[in-house]
C-alpha positions in Angstrom: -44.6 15.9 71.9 -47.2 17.7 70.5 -50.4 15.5 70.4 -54.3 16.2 68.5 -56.8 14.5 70.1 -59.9 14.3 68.4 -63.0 13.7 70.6 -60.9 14.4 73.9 -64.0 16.1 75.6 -65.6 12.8 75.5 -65.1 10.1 78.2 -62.1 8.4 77.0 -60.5 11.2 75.2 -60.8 13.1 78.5 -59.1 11.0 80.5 -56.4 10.7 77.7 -56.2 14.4 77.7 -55.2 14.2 81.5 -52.9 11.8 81.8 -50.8 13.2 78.5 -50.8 16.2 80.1 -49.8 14.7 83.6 -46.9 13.5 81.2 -45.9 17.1 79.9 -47.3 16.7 76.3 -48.6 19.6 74.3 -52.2 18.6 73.7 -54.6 20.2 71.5 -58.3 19.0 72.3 -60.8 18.7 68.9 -64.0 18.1 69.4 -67.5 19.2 68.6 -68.7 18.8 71.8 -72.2 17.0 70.7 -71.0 13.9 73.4 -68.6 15.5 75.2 -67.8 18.2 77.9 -65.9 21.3 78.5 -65.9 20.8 82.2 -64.2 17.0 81.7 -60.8 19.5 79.9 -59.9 21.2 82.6 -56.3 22.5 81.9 -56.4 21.7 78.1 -56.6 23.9 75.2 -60.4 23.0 73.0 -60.8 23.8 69.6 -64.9 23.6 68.7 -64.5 21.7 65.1 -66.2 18.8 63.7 -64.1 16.6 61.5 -66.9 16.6 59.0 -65.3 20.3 58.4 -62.2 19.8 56.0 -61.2 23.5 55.6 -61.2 24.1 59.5 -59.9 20.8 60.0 -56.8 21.3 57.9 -56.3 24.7 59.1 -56.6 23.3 62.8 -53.3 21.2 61.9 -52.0 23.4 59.5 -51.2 25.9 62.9 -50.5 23.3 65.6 -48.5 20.9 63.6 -49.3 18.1 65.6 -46.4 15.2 65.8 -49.0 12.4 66.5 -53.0 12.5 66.7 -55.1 10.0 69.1 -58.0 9.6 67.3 -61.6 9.2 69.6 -64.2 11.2 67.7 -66.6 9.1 66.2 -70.3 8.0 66.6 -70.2 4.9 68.3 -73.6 3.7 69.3 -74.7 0.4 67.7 -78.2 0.9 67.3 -78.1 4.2 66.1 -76.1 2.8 62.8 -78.5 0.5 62.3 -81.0 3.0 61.7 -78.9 5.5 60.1 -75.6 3.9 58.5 -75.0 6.9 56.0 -74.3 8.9 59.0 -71.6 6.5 60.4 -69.7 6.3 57.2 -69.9 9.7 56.6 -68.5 10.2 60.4 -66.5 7.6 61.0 -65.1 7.1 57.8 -65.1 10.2 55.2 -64.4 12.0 58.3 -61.9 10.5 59.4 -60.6 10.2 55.9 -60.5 14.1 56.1 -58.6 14.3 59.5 -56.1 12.1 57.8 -55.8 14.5 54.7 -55.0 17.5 56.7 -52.8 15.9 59.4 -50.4 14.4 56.7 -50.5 17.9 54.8 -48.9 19.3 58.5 -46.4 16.8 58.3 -48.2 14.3 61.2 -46.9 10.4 60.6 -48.1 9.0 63.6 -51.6 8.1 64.2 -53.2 6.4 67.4 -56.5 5.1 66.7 -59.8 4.2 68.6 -61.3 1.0 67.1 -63.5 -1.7 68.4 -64.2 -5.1 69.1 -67.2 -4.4 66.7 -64.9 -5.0 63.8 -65.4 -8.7 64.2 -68.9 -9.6 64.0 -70.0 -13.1 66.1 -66.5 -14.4 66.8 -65.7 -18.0 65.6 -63.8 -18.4 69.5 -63.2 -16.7 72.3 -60.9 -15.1 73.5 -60.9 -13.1 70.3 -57.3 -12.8 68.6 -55.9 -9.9 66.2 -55.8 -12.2 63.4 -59.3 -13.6 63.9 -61.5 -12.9 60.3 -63.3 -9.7 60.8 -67.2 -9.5 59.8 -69.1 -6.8 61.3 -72.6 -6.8 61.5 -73.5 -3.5 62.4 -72.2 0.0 60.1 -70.9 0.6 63.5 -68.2 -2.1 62.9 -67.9 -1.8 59.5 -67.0 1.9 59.4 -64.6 1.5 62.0 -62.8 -1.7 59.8 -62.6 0.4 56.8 -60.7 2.9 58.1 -58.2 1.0 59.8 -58.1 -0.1 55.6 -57.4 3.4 55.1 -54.4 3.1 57.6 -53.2 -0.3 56.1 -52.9 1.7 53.0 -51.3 4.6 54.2 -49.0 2.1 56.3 -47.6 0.6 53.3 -47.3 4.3 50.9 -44.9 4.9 53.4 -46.8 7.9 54.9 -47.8 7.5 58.6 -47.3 4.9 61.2 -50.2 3.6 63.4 -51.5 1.7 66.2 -55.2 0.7 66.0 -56.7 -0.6 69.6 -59.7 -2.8 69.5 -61.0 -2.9 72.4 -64.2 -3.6 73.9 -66.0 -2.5 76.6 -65.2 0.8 78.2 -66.1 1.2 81.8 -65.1 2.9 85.3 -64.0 6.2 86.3 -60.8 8.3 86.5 -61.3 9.1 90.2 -57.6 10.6 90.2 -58.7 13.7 87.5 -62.5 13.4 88.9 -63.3 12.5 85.3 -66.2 9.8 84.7 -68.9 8.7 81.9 -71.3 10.7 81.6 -73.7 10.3 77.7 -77.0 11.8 76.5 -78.4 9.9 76.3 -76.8 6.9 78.2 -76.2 3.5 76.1 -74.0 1.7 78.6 -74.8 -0.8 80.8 -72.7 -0.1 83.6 -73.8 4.0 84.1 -77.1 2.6 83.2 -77.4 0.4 86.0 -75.8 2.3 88.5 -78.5 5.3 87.8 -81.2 2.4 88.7 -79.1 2.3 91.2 -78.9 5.2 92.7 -82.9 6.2 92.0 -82.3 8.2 88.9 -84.0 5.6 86.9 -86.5 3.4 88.1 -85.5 0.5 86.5 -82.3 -1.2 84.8 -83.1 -3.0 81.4 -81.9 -6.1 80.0 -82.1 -6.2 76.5 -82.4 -9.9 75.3 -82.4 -12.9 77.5 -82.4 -16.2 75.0 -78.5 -15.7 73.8 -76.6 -18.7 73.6 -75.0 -18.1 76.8 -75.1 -19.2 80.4 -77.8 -17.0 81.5 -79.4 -15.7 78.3 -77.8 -12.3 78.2 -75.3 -11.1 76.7 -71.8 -11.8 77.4 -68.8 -8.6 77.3 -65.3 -7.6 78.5 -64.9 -4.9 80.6 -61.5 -2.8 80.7 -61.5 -0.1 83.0 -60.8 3.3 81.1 -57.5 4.3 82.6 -56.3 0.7 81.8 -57.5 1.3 78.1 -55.8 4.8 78.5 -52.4 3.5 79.3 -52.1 1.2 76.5 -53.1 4.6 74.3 -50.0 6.0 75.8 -47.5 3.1 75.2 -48.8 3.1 71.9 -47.8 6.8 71.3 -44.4 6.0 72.5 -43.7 2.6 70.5 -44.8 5.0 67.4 -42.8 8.0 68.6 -39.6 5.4 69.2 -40.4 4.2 65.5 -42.1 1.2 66.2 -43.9 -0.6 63.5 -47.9 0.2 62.3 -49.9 -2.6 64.7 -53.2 -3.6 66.0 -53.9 -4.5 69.2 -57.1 -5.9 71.4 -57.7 -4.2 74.5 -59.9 -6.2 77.3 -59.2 -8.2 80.3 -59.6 -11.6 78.6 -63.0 -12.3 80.9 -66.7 -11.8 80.0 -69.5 -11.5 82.1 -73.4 -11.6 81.2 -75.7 -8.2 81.9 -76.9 -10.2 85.1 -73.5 -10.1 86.2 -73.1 -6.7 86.1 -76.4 -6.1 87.7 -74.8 -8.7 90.7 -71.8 -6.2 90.4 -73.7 -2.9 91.0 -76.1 -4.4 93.7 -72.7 -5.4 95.6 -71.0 -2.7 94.9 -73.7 0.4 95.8 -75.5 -1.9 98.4 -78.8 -1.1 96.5 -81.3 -3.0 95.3 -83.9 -2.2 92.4 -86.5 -3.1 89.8 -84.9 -5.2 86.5 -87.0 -5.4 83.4 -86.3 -7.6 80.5 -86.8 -6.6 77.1 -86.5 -8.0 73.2 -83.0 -7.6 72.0 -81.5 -5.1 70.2 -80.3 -5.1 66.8 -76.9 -5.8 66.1 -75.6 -6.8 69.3 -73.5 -10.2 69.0 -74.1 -12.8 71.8 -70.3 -12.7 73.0 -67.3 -11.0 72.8 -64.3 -11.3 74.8 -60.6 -10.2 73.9 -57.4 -12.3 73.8 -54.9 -9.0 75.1 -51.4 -11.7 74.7 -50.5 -9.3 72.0 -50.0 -6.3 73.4 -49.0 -7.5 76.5 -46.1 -9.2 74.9 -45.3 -6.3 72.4 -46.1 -3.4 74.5 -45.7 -4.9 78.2 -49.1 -4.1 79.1 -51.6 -5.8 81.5 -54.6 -4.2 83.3 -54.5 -2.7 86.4 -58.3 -3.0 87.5 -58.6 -7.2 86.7 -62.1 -7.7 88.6 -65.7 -6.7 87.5 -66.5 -5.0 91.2 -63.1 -2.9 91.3 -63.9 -1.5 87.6 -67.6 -1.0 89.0 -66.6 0.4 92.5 -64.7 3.4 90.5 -67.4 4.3 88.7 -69.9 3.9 91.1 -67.7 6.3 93.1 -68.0 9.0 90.6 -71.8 9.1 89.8 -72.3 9.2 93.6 -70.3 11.8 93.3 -71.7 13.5 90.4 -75.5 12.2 89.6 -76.7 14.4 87.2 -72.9 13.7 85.2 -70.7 17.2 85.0 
């Protein structure tokens, strides 16, 4: 099949990239390369475009004629869109409005998207279901809701099928493809400890400790990225077989507080070093952990990497391996 994928120099879309490749797919990397890397492609074919650009965008798909498109390009950092929410929209949303424009103009009907447990706000419970009310509270979140709106829409005109996967927090390393996380700057907590880790930074930072939760800190699930990766793929093929437009949640249905995760590392890397607690940041809900019943009874998937220190060891593996990232 042959398969766009937006944002596939980035650190999901890279490990994407490799494994549909590893499956014999045609893939076609488009990214702008502001997050992600040309060294993380390897054997894949990059075209430097920003979705932003509707002329090269539709002449992009116009030439490949992509039979699906796995969506990852977006800003994703939750602070950021506090500060700045007409940049998300215009990203997340009229640009990905744009990518839909010229990928149905090429004849492409199915979509994979990358959403995010940001779409539902403070949760009412945990686990978190599908069907759970969604209210962001961050343009991070709501951007990413309103174009899975767009996708409802498009659903039900009759003019793509898609899978949207919530999922929530990202973490470990490909050490297969020798393919790992590596931002500029780096937001997550996992890298970000491990570099205190490891002597890079001098300290590891937590932001907010009075959270209604055990500890004070804030509670997250933590799916390991080729986990997250191979539900991306049976996506494509329950789309490609003619499956039905869905959403899923994507997490290992346990949370664990930023001291835990500190714990993890300190285990893991056999290192100890300075923590410093800080005010909290906006936009950051206290807890959020995924109920993943759905896909695992629609889809048949469950996650490989089930404990904190296996997803941890991985990617403390790879920064070891690579400090200053690629």
């Amino acid at each position: 099949m042959r398969v766009l994928v937006t944002g596939g120099a980035g650190y999901i879309g890279s490990v994407m990239t490799s494994m549909l490749l590893k499956e014999n797919h045609e893939v076609l990397v488009l990214d702008n390369l502001s997050k992600g890397h040309r060294e993380a492609l390897r054997d894949a074919k990059l075209v430097v475009a920003d979705i932003e650009q509707k002329d090269k965008i539709q002449e992009i798909c116009m030439e490949f004629k992509p039979e699906a498109c796995m969506h990852f390009a977006a800003l994703s950092l939750v602070e950021e869109s506090m500060k700045n929410p007409i940049l998300y929209y215009q990203t997340n949303l009229s640009g990905g409005i744009n990518l839909l424009d010229s990928l149905l103009a090429s004849g492409c009907r199915i979509f994979v998207f990358s959403s995010t447990a940001a779409v539902y706000g403070i949760p009412d419970r945990v686990p978190i279901k599908e069907d759970d009310i969604c209210k962001p509270i961050n343009p991070y979140g709501h951007s990413k809701l309103m174009f899975e709106k767009v996708l409802e829409e498009l659903d039900g005109l009759g003019k793509l099928k898609f899978i949207s996967l919530r999922y929530f927090n990202a973490a470990g390393a490909d050490l297969e493809s020798d393919l790992g996380e590596d931002h500029e700057p780096e937001t997550h907590l996992i890298p970000n400890v491990i570099r205190a880790a490891l002597g890079i930074e001098n300290k590891a930072r937590i932001f907010g400790t009075d959270y209604p939760t055990p500890d004070g800190t804030c509670i997250r699930d933590y799916i390991h990225v080729v986990d997250l990766c191979r539900a991306h793929m049976l996506a494509l093929e329950r789309l490609a077989e003619g499956g039905n437009s869905a959403i899923y949640n994507l997490g290992n249905s346990r949370g664990f507080s930023v001291r835990e995760v500190m714990d993890s590392v300190k285990r893991v890397s056999g290192k100890g070093f300075p923590v410093v607690e800080e005010k909290r940041r906006p936009g950051d809900p206290p807890v959020l952990i995924a109920s993943s019943e759905k896909i695992s009874n629609e889809l048949g998937w469950e996650p490989e990497y089930t404990s904190l220190d296996e997803i941890v060891r991985t990617a403390w593996a790879w920064h070891s391996r690579h400090p200053g990232g690629y």
